[in-house]
Backbone as CSV, one residue per row, in Angstrom:
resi,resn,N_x,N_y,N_z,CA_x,CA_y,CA_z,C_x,C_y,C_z
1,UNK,0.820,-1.185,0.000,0.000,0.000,0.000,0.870,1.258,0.000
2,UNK,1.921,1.118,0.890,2.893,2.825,0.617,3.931,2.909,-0.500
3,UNK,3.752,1.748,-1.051,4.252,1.698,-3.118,3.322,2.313,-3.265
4,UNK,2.383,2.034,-3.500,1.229,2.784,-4.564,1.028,4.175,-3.566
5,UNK,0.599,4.856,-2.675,0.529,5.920,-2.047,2.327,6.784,-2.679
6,UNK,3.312,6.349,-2.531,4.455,6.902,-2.954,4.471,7.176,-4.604
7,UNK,4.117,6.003,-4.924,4.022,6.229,-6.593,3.338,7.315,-7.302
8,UNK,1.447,7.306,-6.547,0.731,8.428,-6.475,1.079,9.544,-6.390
9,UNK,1.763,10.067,-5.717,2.534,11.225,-4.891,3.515,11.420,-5.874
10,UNK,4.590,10.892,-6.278,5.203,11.372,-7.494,4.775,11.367,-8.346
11,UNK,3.412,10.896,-9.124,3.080,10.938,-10.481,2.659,12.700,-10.226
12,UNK,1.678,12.640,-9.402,1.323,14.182,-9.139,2.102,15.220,-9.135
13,UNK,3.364,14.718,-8.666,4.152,15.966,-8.472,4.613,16.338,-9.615
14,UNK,5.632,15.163,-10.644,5.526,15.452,-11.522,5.034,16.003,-12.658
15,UNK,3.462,15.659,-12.572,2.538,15.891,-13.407,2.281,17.890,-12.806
16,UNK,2.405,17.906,-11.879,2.006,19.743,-11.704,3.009,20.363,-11.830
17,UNK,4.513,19.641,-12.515,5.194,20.492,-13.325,4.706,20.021,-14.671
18,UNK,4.966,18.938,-15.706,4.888,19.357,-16.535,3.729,19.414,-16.982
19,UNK,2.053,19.366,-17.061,0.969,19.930,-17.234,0.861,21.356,-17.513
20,UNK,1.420,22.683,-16.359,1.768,23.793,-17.239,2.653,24.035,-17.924
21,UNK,3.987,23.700,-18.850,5.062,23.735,-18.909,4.459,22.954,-20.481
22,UNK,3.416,22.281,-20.370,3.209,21.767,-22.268,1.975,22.345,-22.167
23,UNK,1.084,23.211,-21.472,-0.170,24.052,-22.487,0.886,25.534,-22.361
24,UNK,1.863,25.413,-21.850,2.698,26.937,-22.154,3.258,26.758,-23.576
25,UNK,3.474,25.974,-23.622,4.433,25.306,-25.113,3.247,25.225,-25.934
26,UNK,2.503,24.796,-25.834,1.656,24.294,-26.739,1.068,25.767,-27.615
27,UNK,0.252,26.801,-26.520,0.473,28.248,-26.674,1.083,28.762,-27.400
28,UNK,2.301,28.294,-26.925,3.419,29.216,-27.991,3.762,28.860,-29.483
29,UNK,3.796,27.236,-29.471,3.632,27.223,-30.709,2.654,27.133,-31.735
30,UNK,1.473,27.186,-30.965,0.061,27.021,-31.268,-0.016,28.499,-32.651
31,UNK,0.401,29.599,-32.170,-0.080,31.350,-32.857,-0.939,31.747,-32.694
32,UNK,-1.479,31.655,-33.692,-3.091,32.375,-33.847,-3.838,31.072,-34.256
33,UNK,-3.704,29.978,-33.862,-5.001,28.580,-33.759,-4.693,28.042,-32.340
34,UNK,-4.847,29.080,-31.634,-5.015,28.542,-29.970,-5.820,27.669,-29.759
35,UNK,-6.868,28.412,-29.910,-8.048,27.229,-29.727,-8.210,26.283,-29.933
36,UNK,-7.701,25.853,-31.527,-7.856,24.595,-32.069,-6.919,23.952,-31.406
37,UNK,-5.307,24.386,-31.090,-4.485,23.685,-30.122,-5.262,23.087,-29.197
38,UNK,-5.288,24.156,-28.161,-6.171,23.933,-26.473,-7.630,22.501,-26.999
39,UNK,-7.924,22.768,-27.729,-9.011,22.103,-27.851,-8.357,20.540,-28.150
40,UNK,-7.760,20.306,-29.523,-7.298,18.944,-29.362,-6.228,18.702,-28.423
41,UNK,-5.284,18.840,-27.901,-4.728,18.528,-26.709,-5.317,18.421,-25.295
42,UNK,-6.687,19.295,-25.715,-7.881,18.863,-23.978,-8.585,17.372,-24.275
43,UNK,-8.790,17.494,-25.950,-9.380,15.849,-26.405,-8.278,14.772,-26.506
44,UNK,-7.101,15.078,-26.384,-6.338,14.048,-26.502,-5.786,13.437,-25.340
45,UNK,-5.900,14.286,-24.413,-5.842,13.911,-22.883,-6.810,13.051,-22.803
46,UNK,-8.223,13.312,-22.851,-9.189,12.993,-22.210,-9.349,11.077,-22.884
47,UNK,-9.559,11.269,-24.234,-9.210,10.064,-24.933,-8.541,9.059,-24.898
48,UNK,-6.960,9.506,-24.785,-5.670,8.965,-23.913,-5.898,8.394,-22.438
49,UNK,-6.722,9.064,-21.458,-7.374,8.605,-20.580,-8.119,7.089,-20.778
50,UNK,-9.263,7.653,-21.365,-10.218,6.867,-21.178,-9.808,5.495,-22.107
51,UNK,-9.464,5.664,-23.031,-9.081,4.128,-23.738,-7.825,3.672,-23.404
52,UNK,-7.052,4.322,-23.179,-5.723,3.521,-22.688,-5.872,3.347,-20.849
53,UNK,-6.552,3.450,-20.090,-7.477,2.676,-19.139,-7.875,1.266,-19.662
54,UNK,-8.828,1.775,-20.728,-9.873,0.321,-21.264,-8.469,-0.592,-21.860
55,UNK,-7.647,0.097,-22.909,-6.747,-1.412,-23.525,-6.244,-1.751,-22.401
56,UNK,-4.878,-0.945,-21.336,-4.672,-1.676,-20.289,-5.454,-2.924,-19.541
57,UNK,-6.661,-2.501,-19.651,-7.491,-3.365,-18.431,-7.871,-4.673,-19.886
58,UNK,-8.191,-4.757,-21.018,-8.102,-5.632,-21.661,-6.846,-6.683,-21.857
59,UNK,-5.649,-5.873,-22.226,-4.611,-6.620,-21.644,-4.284,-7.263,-20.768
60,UNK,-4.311,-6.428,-19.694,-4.157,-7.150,-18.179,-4.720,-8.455,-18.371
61,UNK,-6.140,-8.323,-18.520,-7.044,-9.719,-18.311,-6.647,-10.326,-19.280
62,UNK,-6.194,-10.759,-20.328,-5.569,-11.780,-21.221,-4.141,-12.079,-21.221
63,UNK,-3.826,-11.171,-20.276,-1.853,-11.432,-20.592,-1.208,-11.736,-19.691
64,UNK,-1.698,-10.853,-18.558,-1.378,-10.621,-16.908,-0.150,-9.536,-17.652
65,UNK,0.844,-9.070,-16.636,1.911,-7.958,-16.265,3.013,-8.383,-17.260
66,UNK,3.031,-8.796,-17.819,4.153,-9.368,-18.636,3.712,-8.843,-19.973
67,UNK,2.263,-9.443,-20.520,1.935,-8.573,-21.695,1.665,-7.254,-22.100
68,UNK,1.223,-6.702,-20.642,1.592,-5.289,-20.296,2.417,-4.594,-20.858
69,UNK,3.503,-5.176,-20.083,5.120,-4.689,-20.224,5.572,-4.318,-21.454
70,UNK,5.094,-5.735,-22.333,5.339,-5.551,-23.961,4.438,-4.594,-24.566
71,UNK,3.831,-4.794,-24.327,2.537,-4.108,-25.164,3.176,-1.895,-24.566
72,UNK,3.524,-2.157,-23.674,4.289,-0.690,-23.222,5.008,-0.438,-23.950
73,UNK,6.271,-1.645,-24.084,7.379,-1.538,-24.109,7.555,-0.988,-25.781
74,UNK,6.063,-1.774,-26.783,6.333,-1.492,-27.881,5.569,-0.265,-28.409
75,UNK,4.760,0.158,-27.045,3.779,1.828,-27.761,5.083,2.645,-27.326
76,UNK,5.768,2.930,-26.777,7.237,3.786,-26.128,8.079,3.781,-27.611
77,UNK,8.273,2.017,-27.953,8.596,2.506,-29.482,8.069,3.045,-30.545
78,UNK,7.603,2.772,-30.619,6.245,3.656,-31.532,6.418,4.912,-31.530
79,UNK,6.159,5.565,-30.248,6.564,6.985,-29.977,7.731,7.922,-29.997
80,UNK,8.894,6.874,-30.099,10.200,7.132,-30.524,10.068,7.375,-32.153
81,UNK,9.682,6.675,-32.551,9.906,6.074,-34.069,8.960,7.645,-34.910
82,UNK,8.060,7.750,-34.283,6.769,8.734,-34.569,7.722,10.219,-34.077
83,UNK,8.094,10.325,-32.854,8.964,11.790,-32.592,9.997,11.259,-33.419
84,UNK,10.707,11.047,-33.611,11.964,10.818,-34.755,12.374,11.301,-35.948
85,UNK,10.946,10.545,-36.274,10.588,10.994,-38.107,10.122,12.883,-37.936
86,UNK,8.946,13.258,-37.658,8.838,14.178,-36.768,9.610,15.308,-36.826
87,UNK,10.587,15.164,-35.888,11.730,16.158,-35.333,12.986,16.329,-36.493
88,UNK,12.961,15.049,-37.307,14.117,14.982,-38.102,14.068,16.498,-39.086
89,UNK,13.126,16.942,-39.409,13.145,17.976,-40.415,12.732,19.155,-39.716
90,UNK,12.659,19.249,-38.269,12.579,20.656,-37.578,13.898,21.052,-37.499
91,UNK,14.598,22.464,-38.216,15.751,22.599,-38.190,15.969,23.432,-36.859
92,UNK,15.165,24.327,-36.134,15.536,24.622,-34.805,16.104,23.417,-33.773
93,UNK,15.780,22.214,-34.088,16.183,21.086,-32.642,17.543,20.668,-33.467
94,UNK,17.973,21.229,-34.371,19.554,20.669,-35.143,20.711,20.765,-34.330
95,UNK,21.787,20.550,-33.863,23.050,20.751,-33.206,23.623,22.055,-34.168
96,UNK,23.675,23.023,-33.401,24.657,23.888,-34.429,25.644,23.592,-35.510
97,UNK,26.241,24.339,-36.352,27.418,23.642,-36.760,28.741,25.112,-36.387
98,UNK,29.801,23.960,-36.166,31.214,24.923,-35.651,31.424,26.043,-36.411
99,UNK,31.222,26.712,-36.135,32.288,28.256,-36.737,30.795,28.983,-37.985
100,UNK,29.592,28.783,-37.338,28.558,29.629,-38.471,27.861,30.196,-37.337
């Protein structure tokens, strides 16, 4: 029980930094389609919520903690693979180059 009470407690903490710190970002790079930002990032939370609850709990019951794991282990890749491609052609996140 004070795993999960400790775990709780840091997800939160964490989470009330970065929660403002990505609708500040989001803002900023949002411009002049705030709204439409604010709006799908309030639906993508909420969505993200509610079905990745439901697959977890489908998993769980057919796999136990192990298929979990994978099934994590391979949406994390996914999300690598997806920011990757992504980021590759934003030239602001580039490493400088020496002497320009």
């Amino acid at each position: 029980m004070w795993l999960t009470i400790l775990l709780a407690s840091a997800s939160a903490v964490l989470l009330a930094v970065f929660e403002p710190v990505t609708w500040a970002l989001m803002a900023e790079l949002a411009g002049e389609s705030r709204a439409t930002a604010n709006g799908m990032l309030a639906t993508s939370n909420q969505l993200g919520a509610m079905i990745g609850a439901s697959v977890g709990g489908v998993v769980m019951a057919f796999g136990g903690f192990s298929l979990v794991g994978l099934f994590y282990l391979g949406a994390a890749v996914a999300a690598a693979l997806v920011i990757g491609v992504k980021v590759r052609g934003i030239g602001a996140l580039q490493a400088p180059v020496a002497g320009s």
